[in-house]
N, CA and C of each residue as an Amber inpcrd file, in Angstrom:
protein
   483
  19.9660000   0.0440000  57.9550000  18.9500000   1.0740000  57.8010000
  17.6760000   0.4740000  57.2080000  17.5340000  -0.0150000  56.1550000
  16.8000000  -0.3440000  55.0140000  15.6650000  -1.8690000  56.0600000
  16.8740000  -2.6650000  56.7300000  16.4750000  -3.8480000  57.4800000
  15.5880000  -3.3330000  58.7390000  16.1440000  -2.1770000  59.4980000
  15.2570000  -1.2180000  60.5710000  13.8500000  -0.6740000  60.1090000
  13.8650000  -0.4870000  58.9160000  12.8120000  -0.1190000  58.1220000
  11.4600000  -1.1780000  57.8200000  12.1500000  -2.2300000  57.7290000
  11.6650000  -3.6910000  57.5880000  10.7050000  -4.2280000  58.3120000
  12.0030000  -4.0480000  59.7800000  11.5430000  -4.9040000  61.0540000
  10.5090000  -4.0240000  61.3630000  10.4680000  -2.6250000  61.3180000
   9.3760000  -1.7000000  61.7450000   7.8360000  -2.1780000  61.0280000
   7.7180000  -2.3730000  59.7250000   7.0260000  -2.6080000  59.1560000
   6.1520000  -3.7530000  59.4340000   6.9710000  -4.9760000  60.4290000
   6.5780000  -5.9080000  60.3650000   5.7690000  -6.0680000  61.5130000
   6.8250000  -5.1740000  62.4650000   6.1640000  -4.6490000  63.9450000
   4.6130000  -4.0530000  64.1110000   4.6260000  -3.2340000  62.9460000
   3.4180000  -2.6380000  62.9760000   2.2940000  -3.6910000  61.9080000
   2.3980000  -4.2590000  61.3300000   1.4830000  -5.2950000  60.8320000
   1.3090000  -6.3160000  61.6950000   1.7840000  -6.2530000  62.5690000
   1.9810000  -7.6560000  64.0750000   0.5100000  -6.6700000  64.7960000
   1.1290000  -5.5800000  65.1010000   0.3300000  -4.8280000  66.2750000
  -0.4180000  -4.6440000  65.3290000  -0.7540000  -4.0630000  64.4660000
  -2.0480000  -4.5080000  63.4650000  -3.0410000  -5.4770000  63.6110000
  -2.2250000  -6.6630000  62.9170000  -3.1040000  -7.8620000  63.4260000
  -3.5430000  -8.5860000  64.5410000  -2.5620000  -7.7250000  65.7950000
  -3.1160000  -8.0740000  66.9910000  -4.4540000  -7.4850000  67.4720000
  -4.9520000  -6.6030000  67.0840000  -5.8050000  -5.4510000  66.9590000
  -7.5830000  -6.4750000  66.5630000  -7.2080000  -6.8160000  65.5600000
  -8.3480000  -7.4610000  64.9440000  -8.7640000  -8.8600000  65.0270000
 -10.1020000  -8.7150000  64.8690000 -11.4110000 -10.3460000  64.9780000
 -10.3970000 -10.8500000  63.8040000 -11.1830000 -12.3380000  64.1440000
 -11.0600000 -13.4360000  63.0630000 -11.4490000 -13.2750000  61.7540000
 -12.8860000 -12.2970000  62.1940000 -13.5140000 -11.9920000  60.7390000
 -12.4590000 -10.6740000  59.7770000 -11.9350000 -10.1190000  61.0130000
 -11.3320000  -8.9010000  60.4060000  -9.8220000  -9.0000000  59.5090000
  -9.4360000 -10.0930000  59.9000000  -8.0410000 -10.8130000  59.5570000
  -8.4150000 -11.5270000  58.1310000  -9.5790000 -12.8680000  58.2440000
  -9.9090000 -12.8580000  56.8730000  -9.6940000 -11.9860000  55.9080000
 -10.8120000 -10.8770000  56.4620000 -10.8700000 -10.1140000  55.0320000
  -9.6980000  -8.9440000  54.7660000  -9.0660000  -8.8880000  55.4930000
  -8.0570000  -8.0930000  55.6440000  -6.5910000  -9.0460000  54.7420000
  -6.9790000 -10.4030000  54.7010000  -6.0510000 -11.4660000  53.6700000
  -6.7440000 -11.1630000  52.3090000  -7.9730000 -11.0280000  52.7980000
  -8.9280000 -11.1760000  51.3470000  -8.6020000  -9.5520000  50.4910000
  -8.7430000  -8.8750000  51.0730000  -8.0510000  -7.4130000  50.7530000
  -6.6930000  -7.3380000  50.1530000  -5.6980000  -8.2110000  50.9450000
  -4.1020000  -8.2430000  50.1570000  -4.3680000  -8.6950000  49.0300000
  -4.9040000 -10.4090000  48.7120000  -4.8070000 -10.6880000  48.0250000
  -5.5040000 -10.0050000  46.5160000  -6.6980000  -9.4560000  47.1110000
  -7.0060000  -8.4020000  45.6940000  -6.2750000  -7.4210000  45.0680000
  -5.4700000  -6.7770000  46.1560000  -4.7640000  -5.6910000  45.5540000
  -3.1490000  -6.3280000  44.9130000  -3.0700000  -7.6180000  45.5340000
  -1.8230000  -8.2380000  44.8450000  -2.4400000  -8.5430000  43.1180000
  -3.5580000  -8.7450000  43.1950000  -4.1380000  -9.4030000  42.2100000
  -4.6480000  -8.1430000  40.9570000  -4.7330000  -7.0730000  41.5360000
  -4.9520000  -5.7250000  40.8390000  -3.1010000  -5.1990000  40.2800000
  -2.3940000  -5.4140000  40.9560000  -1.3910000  -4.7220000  40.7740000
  -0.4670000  -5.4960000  39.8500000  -0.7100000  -7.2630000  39.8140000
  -0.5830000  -8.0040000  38.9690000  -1.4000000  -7.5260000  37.6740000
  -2.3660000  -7.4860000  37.4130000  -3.2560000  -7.2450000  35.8770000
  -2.9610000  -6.1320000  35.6520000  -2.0970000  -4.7100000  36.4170000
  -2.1340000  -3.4690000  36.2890000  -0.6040000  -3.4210000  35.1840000
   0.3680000  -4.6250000  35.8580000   1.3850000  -4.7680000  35.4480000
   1.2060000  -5.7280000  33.8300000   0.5470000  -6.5920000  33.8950000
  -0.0200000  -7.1390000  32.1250000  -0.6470000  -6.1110000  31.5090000
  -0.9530000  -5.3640000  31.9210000  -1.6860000  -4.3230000  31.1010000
  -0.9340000  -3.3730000  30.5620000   0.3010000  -2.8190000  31.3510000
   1.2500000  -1.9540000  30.9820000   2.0960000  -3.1090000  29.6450000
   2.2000000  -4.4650000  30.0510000   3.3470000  -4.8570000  29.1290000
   2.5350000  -5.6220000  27.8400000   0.9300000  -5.6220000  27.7300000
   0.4480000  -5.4200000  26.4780000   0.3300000  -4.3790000  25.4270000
   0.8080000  -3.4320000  26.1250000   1.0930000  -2.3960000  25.3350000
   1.8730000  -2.4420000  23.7860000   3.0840000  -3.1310000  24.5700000
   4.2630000  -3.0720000  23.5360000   3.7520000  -4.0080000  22.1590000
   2.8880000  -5.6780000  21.9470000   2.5800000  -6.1350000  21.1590000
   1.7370000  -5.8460000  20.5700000   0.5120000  -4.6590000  21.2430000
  -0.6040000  -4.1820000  20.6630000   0.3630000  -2.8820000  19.7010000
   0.9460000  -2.3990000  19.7940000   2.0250000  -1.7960000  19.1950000
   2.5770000  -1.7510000  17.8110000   3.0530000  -3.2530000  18.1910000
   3.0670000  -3.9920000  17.1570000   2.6970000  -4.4960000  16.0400000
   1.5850000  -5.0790000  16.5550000  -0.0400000  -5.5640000  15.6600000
   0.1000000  -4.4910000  14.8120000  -0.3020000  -2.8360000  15.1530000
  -0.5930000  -1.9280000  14.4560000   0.8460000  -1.7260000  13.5980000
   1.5170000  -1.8060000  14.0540000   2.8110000  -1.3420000  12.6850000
   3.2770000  -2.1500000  12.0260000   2.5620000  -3.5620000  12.2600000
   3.9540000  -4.7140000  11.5280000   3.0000000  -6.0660000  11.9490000
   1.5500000  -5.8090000  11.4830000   0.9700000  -6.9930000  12.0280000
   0.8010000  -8.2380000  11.2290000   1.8170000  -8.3500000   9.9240000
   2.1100000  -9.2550000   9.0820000   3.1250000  -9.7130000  10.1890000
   4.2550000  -9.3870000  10.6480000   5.3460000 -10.1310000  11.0050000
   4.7870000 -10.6610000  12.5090000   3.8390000 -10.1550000  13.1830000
   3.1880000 -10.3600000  14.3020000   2.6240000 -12.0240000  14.1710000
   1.4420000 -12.0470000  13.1690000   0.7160000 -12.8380000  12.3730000
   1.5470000 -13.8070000  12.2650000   2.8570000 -14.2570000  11.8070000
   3.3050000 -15.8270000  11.5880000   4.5580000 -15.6500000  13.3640000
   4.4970000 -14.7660000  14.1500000   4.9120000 -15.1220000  15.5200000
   4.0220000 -16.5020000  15.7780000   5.1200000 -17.6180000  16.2030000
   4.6110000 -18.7360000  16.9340000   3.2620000 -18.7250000  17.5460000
   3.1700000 -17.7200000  18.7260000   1.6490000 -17.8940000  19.5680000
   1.6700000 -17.1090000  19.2490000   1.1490000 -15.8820000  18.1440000
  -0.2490000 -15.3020000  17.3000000  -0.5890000 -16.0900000  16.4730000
   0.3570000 -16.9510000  15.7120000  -0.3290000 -17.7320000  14.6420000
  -1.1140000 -18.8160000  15.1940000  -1.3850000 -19.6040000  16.2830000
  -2.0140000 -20.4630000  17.0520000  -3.3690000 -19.5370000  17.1610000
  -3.2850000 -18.4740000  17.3640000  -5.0650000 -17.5410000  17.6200000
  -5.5990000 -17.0270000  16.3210000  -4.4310000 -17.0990000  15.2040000
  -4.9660000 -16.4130000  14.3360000  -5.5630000 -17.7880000  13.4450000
  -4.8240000 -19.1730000  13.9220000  -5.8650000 -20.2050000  13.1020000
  -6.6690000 -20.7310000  14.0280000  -7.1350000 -20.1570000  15.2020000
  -8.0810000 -20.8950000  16.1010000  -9.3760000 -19.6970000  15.9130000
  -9.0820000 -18.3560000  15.8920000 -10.4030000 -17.3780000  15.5080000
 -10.6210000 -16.9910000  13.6880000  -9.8460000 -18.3160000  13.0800000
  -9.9920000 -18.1390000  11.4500000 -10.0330000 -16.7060000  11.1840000
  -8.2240000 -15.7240000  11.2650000  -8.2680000 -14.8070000  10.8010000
  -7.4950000 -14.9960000   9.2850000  -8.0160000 -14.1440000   8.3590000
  -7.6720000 -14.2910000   6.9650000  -6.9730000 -13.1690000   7.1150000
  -7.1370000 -11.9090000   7.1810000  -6.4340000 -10.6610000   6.8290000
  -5.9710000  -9.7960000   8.2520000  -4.7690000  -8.7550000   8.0390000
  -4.1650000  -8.0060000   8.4500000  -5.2780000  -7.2580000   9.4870000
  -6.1700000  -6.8880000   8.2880000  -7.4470000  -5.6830000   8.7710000
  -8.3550000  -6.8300000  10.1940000  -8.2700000  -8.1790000   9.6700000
  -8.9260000  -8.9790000  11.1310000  -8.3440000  -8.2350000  12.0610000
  -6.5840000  -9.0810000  11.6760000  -5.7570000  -9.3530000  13.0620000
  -6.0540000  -7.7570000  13.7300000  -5.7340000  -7.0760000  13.4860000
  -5.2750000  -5.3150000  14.2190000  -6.8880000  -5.4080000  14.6610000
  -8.0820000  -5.7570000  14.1110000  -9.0480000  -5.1860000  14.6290000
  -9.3930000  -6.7260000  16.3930000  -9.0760000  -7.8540000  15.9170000
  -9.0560000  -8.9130000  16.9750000  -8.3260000  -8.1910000  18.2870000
  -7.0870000  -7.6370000  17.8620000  -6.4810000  -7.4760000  18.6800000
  -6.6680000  -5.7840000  19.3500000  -7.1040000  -5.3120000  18.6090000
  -8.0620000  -4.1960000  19.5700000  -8.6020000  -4.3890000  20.3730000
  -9.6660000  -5.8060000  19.8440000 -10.6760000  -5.3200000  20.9280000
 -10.1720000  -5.8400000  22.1220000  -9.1980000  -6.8550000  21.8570000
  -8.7220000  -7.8400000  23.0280000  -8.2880000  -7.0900000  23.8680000
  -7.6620000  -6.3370000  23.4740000  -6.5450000  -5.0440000  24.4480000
  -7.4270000  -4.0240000  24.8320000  -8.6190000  -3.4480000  24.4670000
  -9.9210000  -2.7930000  25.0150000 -10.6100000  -3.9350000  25.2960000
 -11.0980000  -4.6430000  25.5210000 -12.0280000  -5.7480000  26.6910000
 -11.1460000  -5.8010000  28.1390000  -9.5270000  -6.1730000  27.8820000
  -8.6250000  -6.6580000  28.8930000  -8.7310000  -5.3780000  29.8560000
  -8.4780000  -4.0670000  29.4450000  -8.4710000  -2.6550000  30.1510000
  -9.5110000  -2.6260000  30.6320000 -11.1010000  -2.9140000  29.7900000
 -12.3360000  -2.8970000  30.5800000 -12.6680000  -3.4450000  31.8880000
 -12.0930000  -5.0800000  31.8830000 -11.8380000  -5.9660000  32.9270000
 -11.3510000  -5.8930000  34.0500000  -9.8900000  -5.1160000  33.3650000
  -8.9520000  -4.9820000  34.7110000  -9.5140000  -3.4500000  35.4010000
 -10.0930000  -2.5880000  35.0110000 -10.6680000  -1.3260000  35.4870000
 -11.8610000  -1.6080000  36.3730000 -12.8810000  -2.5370000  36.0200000
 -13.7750000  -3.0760000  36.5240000 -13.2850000  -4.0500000  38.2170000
 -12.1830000  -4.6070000  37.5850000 -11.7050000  -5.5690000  38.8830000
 -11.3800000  -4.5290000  39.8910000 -10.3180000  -3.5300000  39.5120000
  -9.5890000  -1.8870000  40.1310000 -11.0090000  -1.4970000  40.8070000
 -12.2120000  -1.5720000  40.3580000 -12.9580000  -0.4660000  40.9870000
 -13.5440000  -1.3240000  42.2220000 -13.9060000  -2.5320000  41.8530000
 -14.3020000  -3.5250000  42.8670000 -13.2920000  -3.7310000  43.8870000
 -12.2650000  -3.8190000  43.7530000 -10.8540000  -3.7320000  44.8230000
 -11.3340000  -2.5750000  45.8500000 -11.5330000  -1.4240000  45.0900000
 -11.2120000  -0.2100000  45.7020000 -12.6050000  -0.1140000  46.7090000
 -13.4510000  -0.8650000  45.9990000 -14.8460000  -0.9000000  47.0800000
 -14.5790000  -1.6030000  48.0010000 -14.1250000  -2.9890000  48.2190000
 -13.6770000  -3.7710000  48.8320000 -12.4940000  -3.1000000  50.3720000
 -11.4640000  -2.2360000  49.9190000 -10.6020000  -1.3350000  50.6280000
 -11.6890000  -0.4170000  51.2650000 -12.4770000   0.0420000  50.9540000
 -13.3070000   1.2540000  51.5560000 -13.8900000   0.0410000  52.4320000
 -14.6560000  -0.4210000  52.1960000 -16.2940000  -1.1340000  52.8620000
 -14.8830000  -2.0070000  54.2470000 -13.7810000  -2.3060000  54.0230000
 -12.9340000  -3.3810000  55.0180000 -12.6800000  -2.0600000  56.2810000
 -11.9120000  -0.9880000  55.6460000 -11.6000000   0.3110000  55.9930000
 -12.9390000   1.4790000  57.2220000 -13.8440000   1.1190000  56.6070000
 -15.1400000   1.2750000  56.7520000 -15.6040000   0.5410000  58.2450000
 -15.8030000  -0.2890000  57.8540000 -16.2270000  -1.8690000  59.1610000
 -15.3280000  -1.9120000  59.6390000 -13.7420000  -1.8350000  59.9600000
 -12.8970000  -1.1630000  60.5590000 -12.6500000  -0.3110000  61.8840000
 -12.9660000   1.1240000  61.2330000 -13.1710000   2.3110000  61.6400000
 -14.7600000   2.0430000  62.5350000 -15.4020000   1.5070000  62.3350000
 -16.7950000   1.2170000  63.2660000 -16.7920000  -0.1690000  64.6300000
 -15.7360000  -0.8540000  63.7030000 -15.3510000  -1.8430000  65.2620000
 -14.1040000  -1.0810000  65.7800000 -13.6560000  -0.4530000  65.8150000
 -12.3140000  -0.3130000  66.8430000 -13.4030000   1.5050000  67.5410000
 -14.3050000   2.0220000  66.8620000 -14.7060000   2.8370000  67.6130000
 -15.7960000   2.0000000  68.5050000 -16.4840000   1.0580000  68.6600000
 -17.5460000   0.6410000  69.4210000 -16.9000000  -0.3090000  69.8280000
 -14.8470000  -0.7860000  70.2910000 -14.6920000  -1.2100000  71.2390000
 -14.0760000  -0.0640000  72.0160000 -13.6980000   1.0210000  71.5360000
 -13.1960000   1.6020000  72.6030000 -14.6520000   2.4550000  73.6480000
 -15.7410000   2.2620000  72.5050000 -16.4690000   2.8800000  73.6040000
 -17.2960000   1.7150000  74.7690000 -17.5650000   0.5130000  73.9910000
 -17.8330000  -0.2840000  75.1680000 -16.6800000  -0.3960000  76.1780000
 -14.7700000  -0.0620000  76.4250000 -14.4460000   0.5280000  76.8620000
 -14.8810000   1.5430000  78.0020000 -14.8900000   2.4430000  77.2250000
 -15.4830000   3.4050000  78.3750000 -16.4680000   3.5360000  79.0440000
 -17.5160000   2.4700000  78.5640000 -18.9580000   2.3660000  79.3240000
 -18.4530000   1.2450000  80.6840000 -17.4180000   0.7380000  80.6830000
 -17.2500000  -0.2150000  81.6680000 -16.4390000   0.4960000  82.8070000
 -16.2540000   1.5530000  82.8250000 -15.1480000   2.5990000  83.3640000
 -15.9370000   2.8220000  84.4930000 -15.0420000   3.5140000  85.5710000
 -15.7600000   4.0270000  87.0590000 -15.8850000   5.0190000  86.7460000
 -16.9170000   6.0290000  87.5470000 -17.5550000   7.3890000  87.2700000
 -15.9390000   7.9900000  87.0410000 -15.2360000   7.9320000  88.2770000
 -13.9600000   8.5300000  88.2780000 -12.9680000   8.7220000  87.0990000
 -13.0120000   7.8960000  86.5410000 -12.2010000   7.9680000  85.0530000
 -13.1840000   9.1510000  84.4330000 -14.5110000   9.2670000  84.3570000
 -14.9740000  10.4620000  83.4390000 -14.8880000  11.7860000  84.0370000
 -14.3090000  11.6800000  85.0890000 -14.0360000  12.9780000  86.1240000
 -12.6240000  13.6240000  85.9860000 -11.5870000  12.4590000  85.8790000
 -10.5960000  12.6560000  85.8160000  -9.8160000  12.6840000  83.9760000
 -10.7720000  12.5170000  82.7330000 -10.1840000  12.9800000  81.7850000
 -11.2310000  13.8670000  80.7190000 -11.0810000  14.4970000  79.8780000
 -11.6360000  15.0770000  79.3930000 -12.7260000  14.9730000  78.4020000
 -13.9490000  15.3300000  78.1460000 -14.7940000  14.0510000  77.6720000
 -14.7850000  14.3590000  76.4420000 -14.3980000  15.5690000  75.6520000
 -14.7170000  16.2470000  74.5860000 -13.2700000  15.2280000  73.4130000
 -12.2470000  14.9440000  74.6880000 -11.1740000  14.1450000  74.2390000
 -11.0500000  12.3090000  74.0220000 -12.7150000  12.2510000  75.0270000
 -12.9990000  10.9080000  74.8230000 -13.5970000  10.4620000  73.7280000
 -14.6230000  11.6680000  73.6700000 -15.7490000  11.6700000  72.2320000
 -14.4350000  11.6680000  70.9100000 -14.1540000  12.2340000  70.7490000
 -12.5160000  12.4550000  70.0510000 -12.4950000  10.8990000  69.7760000
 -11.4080000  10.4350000  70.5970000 -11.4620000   8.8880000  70.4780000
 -12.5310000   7.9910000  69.8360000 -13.4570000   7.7100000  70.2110000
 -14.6550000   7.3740000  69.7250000 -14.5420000   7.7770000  68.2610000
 -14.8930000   8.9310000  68.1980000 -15.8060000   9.0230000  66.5180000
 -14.3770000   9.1110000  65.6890000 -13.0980000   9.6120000  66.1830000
 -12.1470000   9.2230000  65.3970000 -11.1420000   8.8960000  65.4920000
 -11.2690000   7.3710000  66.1400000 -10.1190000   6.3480000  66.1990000
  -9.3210000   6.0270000  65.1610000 -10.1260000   5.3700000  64.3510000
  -9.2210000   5.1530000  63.4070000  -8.3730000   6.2010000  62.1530000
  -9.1170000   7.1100000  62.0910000  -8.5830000   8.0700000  61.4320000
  -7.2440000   8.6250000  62.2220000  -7.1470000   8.5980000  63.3230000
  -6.4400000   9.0580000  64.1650000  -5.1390000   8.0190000  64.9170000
  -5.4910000   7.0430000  64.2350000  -4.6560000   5.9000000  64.8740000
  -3.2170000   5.6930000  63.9230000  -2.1380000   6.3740000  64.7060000
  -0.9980000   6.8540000  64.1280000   0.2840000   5.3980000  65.0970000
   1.0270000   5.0920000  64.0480000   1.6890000   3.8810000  64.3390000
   3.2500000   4.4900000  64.7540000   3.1650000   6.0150000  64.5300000
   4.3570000   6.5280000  64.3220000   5.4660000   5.9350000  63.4030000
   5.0750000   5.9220000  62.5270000   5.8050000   5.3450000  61.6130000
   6.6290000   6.5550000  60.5620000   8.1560000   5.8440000  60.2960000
   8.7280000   6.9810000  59.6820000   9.8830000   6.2260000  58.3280000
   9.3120000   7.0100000  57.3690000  10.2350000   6.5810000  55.9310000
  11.1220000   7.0700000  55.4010000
């Protein structure tokens, strides 16, 4: 079941990528790899939680941990009140960063998504400009325009989960 599920998946990222330019495949790698790269920092971000946690309830026993004590004698922290405030901001800068990277991803997904949706509609219509009168006689044009302005929105892989 689970393996049918798989092979489908893979089927349709094949016919996917059969679909698209050179340029479109690039950035369409360049796209994975951001969102691998978002979903990575999304996942450090959830598991800084637990030591920022820490810091605040028990940031003496934090303080002589092996690697805090390496930052706490490399940013010459003297007191408790440093460490919890160092490590604030570190854990608010890191969220700033990774939100900032998240929003640039998400522009990146639109603008690929975007340029997309505008090449697969201006090949299907250079498509139809190469057509014999007869093809515009014989299908419906209101269903061609259809096609055109919304291919890709409309471009269903039949896919089922």
């Amino acid at each position: 079941m689970i393996f049918n599920k798989i092979t489908k998946a893979f089927a349709i990222i094949k016919q996917f990528l059969g679909i698209l330019t050179k340029k479109f495949k690039i950035k369409f790698i360049f796209n994975f790899i951001a969102i691998l790269g978002a979903s990575l920092l999304e996942t450090l971000s959830v598991s800084l939680l637990l030591p920022f946690v820490q810091a605040i309830l028990n940031p003496e026993k934090l303080m002589q941990n092996k690697y805090a004590s390496i930052l706490v004698q490399f940013f010459n922290i003297k007191t408790t009140n440093q460490f919890i405030l160092a490590t604030s901001l570190f854990v608010v800068a890191f969220f700033i960063l990774k939100n900032i990277y998240q929003i640039l991803c998400r522009y990146w997904q639109n603008k690929f998504r975007a340029d997309l949706q505008v090449h697969i509609s201006d090949t299907i219509l250079t498509s139809y400009m190469s057509r014999p009168y007869s093809f515009f006689i014989d299908h419906n044009s209101s269903e061609l325009m259809r096609n055109v302005m919304n291919s890709f929105c409309d471009y269903n892989l039949n896919v089922e989960y």
